[in-house]
C-alpha positions, 0 to 999 in steps of 0.5 A: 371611744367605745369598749369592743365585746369580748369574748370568753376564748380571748382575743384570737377568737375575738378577732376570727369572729369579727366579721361574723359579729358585724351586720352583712351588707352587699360587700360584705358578702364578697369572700374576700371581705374576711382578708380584707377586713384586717388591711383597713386604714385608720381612717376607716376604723375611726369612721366605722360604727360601733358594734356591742354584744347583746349577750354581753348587755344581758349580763351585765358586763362590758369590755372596759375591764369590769369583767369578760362573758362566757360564750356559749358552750358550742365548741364542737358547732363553731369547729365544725363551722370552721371546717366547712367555712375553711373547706368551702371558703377558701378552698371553693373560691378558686381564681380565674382569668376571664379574657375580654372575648369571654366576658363579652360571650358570658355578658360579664364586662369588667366595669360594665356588667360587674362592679365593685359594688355589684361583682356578682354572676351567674353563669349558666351551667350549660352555657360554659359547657357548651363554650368547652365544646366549641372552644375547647383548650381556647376556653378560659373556663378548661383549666376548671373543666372538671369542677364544672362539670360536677357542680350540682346546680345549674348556675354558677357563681362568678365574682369579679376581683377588681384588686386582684386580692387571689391573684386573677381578674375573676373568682369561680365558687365551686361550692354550692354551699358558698354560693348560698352564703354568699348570695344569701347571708343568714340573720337570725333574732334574738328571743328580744327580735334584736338581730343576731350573728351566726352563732346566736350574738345579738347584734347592737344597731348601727349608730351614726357617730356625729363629729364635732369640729374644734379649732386649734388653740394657739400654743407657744413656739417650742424649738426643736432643731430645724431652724438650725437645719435649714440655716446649715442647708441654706447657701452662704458664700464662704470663700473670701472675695478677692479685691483687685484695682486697676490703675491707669495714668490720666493721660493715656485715656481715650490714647489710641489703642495697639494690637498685635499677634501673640504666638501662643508658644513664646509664653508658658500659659499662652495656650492652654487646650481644653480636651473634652472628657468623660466625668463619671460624676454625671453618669451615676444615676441619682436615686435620692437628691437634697435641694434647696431654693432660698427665694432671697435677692442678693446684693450687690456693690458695684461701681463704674468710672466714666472719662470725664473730658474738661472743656476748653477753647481752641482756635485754628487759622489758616492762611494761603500758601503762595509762591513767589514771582521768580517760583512762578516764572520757573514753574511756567517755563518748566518742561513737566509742566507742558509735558503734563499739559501734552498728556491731560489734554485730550482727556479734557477736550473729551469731558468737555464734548461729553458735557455738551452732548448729555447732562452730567449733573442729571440725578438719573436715579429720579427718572427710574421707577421703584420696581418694588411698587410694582407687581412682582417686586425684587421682595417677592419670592413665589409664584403669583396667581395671575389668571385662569382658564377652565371651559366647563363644556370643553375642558372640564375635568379632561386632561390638558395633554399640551401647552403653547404661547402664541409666538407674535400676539401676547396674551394668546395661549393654547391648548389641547385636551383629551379624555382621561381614559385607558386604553380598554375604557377608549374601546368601551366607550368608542361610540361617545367618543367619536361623537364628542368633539376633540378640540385644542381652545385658543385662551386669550387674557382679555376674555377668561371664561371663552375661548377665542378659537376653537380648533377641531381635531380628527375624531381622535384626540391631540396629544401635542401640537406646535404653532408654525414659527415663521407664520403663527397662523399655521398649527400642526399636530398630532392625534392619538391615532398616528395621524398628523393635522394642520390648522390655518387660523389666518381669518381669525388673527384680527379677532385674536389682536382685537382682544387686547383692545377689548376693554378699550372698545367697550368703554367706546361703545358705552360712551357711543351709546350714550351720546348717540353717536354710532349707534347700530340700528335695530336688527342690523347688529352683528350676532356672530361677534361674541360666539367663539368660531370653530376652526376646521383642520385642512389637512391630515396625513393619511391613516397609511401613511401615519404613526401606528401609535399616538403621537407624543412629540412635534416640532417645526424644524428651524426655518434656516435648515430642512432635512432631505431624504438621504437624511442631511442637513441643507440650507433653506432659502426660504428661511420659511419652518416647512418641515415637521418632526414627529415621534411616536411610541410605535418606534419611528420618528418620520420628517414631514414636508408642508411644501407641494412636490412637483406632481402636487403643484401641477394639479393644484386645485384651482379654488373653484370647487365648493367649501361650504364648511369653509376650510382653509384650502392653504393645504388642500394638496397635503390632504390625505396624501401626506407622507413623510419624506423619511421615517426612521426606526429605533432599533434597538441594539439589543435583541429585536423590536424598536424603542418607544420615541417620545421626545425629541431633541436636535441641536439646531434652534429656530433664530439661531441662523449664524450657520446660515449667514457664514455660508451667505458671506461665502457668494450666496448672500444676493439669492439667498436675499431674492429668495427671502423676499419672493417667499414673504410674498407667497408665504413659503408654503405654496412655494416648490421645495426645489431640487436637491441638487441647487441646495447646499449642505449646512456646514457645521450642523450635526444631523445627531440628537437625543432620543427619550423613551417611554421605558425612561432610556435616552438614546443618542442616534444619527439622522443621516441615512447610511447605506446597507452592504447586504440590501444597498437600500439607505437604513438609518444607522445604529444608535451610538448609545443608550442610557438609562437612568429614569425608571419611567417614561421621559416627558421631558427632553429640553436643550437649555436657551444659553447653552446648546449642548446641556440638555435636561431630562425629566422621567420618572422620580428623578431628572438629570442634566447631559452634556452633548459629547459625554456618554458615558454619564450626566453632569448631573443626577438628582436623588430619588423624590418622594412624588414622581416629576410629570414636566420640567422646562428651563427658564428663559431669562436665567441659566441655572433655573428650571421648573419642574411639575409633580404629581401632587400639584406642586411646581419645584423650582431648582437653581443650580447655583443655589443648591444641587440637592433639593428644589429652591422652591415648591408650591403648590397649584393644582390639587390634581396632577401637573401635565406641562409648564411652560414659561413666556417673557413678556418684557424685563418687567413681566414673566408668565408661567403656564401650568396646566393639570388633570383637571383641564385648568390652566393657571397663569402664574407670575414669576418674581423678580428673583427668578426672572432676572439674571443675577450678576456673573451668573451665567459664567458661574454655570458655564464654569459648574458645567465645565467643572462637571465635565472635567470631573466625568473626563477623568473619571472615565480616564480612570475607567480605561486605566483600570480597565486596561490594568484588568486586560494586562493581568489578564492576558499575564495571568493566561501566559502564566497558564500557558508556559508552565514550566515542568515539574522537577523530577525527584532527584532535582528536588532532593539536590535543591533540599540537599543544598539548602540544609548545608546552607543552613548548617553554614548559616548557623555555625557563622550565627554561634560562632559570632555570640562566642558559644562555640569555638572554631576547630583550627584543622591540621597542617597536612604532612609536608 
């Protein structure tokens, strides 16, 4: 290596002077260089060029030893140099924090606008101080306000610290004298024009220094003790292994084998309990650990004895048991034989007719079909896509407000669509919305893209509707304005039946076509065959006699029962549905007759008067005079004003008709017959409703139902009218309670199929499960869910299912005998929000659901077979869970009256106590009663010293005789 210059005044000197001897570069000029410079790595001292003294080479002399040169006589220059270096070096460079705002104000970005290779700024002068004025103390430049203000020049110097080597991201130079060093280091020559450092040294050029590569030699392995530290680390077993043999005779192999229970006291070790504790050993945090990994198989001897079995010959002879005449002769003439003869054979005369009437051998498991070939097998467990229906003119991207099967003719399903709007956009925009038709569009699988009926509304549109049950060609609904609306579809049920044939008749006609036969003749084809027919309402109640509000719910009473005006519940002859229930937001729920009164049918129309349009005339007489026969208000039991009615629910369900047939058993059974017969004849609808006084009331049917509302309250309120003691008009009666448990609007309020007392509630992010007769709370609640419920229904077929729709799109499946908590099933269908779901039992092998969403799509989906079918001793299971439920709020609201008549009791003792104070004592009474308990006391002690012995008992004197 090369000798380094020295200099006359010795090493210190040497070594404050380095950085003044090597050449001044880009980084170098970094006043951070001269700290730096010590801190380099060996690395970098073996990399860095040489540098010599060109004083040094003029005279001579080198630093290997031969001798040392005297350096100029500058003393007093360099003591001044390092005055003002130390003054305005260390001194002028002063740390600053910039934050990132400022760096973006002054364009001074860390890594962007300054580098390592490049970290030099200046600032303007003026652009600081004017940041001073809007910032003020904010401005990262204030702590340094002063020296800002009396630097001399007009930039300053700002030198970004990427090490943060004086403590802060960013240096200020406050010296100007600094600030020239800095950005402009002087090089003076030499009288030979070599370069030359600050004080006069000639400084030598940099050379490049060439490494040569030189490959190791081999060199003999000398040991030096790690050998012998990885053997002691390495893992050796040190304990001894233990041996153990185990003998068994030869004949007790493959024995059979006995086990018995053993309890664990009747030995010392026979149970041994292992507590868990804490091991302080785990919890110490280890700061250094030793491991090592021998990357070593280990070998095992093992070995394994198998029972080896020696073959031999056997043989086994049978021979038959036989019995002796005299035997049998005894065992014929025996009694128990005739006796078990007596008693076998009816049984086997009964085998043997049974094997004359059917084939016992038959394999009946042949003749049954896989049901999991099908489509919906027992492997399925979600809901299948199964059609579609969507009207891009009609029912785009409007809201499907209801739903309903056909209830005679499969694969016919309706429903009614509204405009998405609030109720100021409807008054906005009332002009286009008069003119845009309301319709409820009758689907049919056969043709998915057109409708088979299209059924006009009033100029408002329908939010619900219900098909007649007793005559499926009758529709009735209810508009948005309160009224109610009647269809009649009867001359279009051939077209609705035809489309379950469609297919068949257009391979038909192909095949005519193509053989000649039946071929239509040219401009004689039926056009009016494949346009959808527009339906017209033929009636509608009067705008007078209507709801104030929208309608929310209808229902077609059962065709068993009607309701009369004093709001009881009569037989009806006819078994004809002739009466509707609505309900409305305005408060009242009115019961509407389809039936002619006597002033109606006197002046019926006698069909003559022209119908251009073709409108059913089935309900000419009802036409804007319609009215209902009662209208209930919903007071509320509290305060002023009505509820909001939105669902409906009565006990009494169509096809139930046992009421009915007990009171035909009693003498009516022969009218009621006549009546049956002569109203299919007429339809039941023409027909009078008849006097109040020939029908009797029905025995066993309650005129009570539940009531939801549009605040989330279920009301529980009677039908039957009650006489009011200060008007003496008939007022409907009170509600007998009203619970609230849902936080909006129920929208869905259903009796369950198999149980005509459970009914499910649905409202708000929550639903619940009542039973009919307890009041005081639900059998069942569900928590709060993360999406809000818009529509449940229960299922046909199985007991404890129930579908309920979200408002994300997704339908959720609960069965209550698999988990009470949270749904069994939720998949999605829609992307919008689910506005009804309805399902329909097709047969044993076939269910549809029906959902419809926000977006005026309805999904036809297919149930699986899990949810379809019932499983085994399920509907007990429900019946039992219900009654365990009932039970449970039994005794609980048992406990409630108990602890509330403790409450009442300690109440009224409480108040007694108040009541018969007694007087306070007087004075002397209370130093009489202190009095006696200090001589009690006194006597109590005297006993207590003379019992342990520390006191002695006085004998008193005799007295003189």
């Amino acid at each position: 290596m090369a000798d380094k210059p020295v200099d006359a005044k010795g090493p210190e000197k040497d070594s404050d002077n380095k950085e003044d001897i090597k050449p001044k570069s880009k980084e170098s000029t970094r006043p951070e260089s001269k700290a730096s410079s010590s801190s380099k790595t060996d690395e970098e001292k073996k990399t860095a060029p040489r540098v010599k003294s060109a004083k040094s080479k003029k005279d001579g002399k080198k630093t290997g030893g031969k001798g040392n040169t005297k350096s100029k006589p500058a003393e007093p220059k360099e003591e001044s140099t390092e005055k003002d270096g130390g003054k305005g070096g260390q001194d002028s460079m002063i740390p600053l924090f910039i934050s990132s705002k400022s760096q973006e104000i002054f364009q001074c970005v860390a890594d962007e606008h300054v580098t390592e290779d490049n970290p030099h700024k200046l600032i303007p002068k003026d652009a600081i101080i004017q940041d001073m004025r809007e910032r003020a103390a904010v401005s990262d430049f204030h702590p340094v306000k002063q020296l800002i203000l009396d630097y001399p020049a007009d930039e300053i110097l700002l030198i970004y610290d990427a090490d943060f080597k004086y403590g802060q991201n960013f240096v200020l130079v406050s010296s100007d004298e600094e600030k020239q060093r800095i950005l402009n280091p002087v090089v003076e020559q030499a009288e030979d024009g070599s370069p030359t450092g600050e004080e006069g040294e000639a400084v030598e050029e940099i050379d490049p220094v060439v490494y040569q590569y030189v490959p190791p030699e081999p060199k003999e392995w000398v040991s030096l003790g790690s050998e012998k530290e990885i053997e002691e680390s390495s893992w050796k077993e040190t304990e001894q292994k233990i041996r153990i043999t185990i003998r068994r005779a030869r004949r007790e192999f493959g024995g059979a084998l006995s086990f018995s229970d053993r309890n664990a006291d009747d030995a010392k070790d026979g149970y041994i309990e292992c507590v868990p504790f804490e091991d302080k050993s785990f919890s110490l945090k280890i700061m250094e650990l030793d491991k090592d990994v021998q990357a070593v198989s280990t070998y095992t001897d093992q070995g394994s004895q198998t029972v080896w079995k020696h073959p031999c010959n056997k043989y086994t002879q049978y021979a038959p048991r036989e019995l002796t005449e005299e035997e049998q002769k005894n065992l014929l003439s025996s009694e128990t034989l005739y006796n078990f003869l007596d008693r076998v054979t009816p049984r086997f005369e009964l085998a043997l007719q049974q094997n004359d009437i059917m084939d016992v051998f038959r394999d009946d498991w042949k003749e049954l079909g896989n049901e999991d070939d099908t489509f919906g097998s027992k492997s399925d467990n979600h809901l299948k896509e199964y059609q579609s229906f969507t009207d891009l003119q009609f029912s785009r991207d409007k809201v499907l407000t209801c739903i309903a099967w056909h209830p005679s003719i499969k694969g016919i399903i309706a429903v009614s669509c509204a405009e998405k709007m609030t109720y100021d956009e409807r008054v906005d925009n009332s002009s286009r919305i008069i003119m845009t038709q309301s319709l409820i569009l009758i689907w049919s699988f056969s043709d998915p893209i057109h409708p088979q009926v299209r059924a006009l509304t009033k100029p408002e549109d329908s939010f619900c509707f219900k098909f007649n049950p007793t005559d499926p060609n009758i529709i009735a609904g209810g508009c948005i304005n309160g009224q109610i609306v009647l269809w009649d579809i009867s001359k279009y049920v051939d077209r609705l039946k035809n489309t379950q044939r469609g297919k068949q008749s257009k391979k038909n006609a192909m095949l005519n076509v193509r053989y000649g036969r039946g071929r239509e003749k040219p401009g004689f084809e039926d056009d009016s065959s494949d346009k959808t027919p527009v339906v017209r309402y033929c009636a509608s109640a009067a705008i007078e006699s209507g709801h104030r509000n929208a309608v929310a719910d209808i229902q077609w009473l059962p065709d068993h029962m009607e309701v009369n005006r004093f709001g009881l519940m009569v037989e009806n002859r006819n078994l004809q549905s002739c009466q509707l229930l609505t309900a409305s937001v305005d408060g009242t729920i009115g019961i509407w007759d389809t039936r002619p009164s006597k002033s109606q049918s006197q002046t019926a129309d006698d069909g003559k008067e022209d119908n251009p349009l073709g409108v059913a005339t089935t309900f000419k007489h009802l036409d804007l005079t319609w009215k209902p026969i009662i209208k209930i208000h919903m007071s509320r039991l509290e305060g002023s004003g009505d509820y909001g009615p939105v669902r409906v629910s009565f006990q009494e369900r169509q096809g139930d008709r046992h009421l009915l047939e007990k009171m035909q058993k009693e003498g009516s059974a022969g009218k009621s017959s006549i009546d049956r017969k002569d109203s299919n004849m007429g339809g039941g609808f023409g027909i009078r409703s008849g006097s109040a006084k020939e029908k009797r009331q029905l025995e066993g049917a309650t005129t009570k139902f539940f009531v939801g509302t549009e605040d989330g309250e279920l009301i529980y309120a009677d039908l039957k009218l009650e006489k009011d003691p200060d008007s003496g008009k008939l007022v409907p009666p009170r509600a007998d309670f009203v619970k609230s448990f849902h936080d909006r609007a129920i929208n869905t309020l259903q009796r369950s199929p198999f149980f005509k007392d459970i009914v499910l509630v649905v409202g708000g992010w929550n639903f619940s499960v009542w039973k009919e007769g307890r009041e005081s709370n639900p059998l069942l609640i569900s928590a709060a869910a993360s999406k809000q419920f818009t529509c449940g229904f229960w299922s046909p077929t199985r007991p404890a299912v129930f579908y309920l729709g979200t408002a994300e799109g997704n339908i959720e499946v609960w069965d209550l005998l698999d988990r009470t908590h949270e749904a069994s099933l939720s998949q999605n269908i829609s992307a919008s929000e689910i506005t009804n779901v309805y399902p329909w039992h097709l047969s044993h092998k076939q269910q549809l659901l029906a959902v419809s969403d926000n977006v005026g799509t309805l999904h036809i989906l297919e149930v699986p077979w899990t949810l379809r079918n019932l499983t085994h001793g399920e509907l007990t299971s429900v019946t039992s869970y219900f009654d365990r439920e009932d039970k449970r709020l039994e005794y609980q609201e048992q406990r409630e009256s108990v602890h509330q008549e403790n409450k009442r009791r300690l109440d009224a003792e409480e108040a007694a106590k108040k009541i018969a104070q007694p007087p306070e004592p007087s004075t002397e009474e209370v130093d009489n009663k202190m009095r006696t308990l200090w001589l009690e006391y006194l006597e109590d002690e005297k006993k207590f010293l003379l019992d342990l012995g520390l006191v002695e008992e006085k004998e008193e004197p005799l007295p003189d005789v």
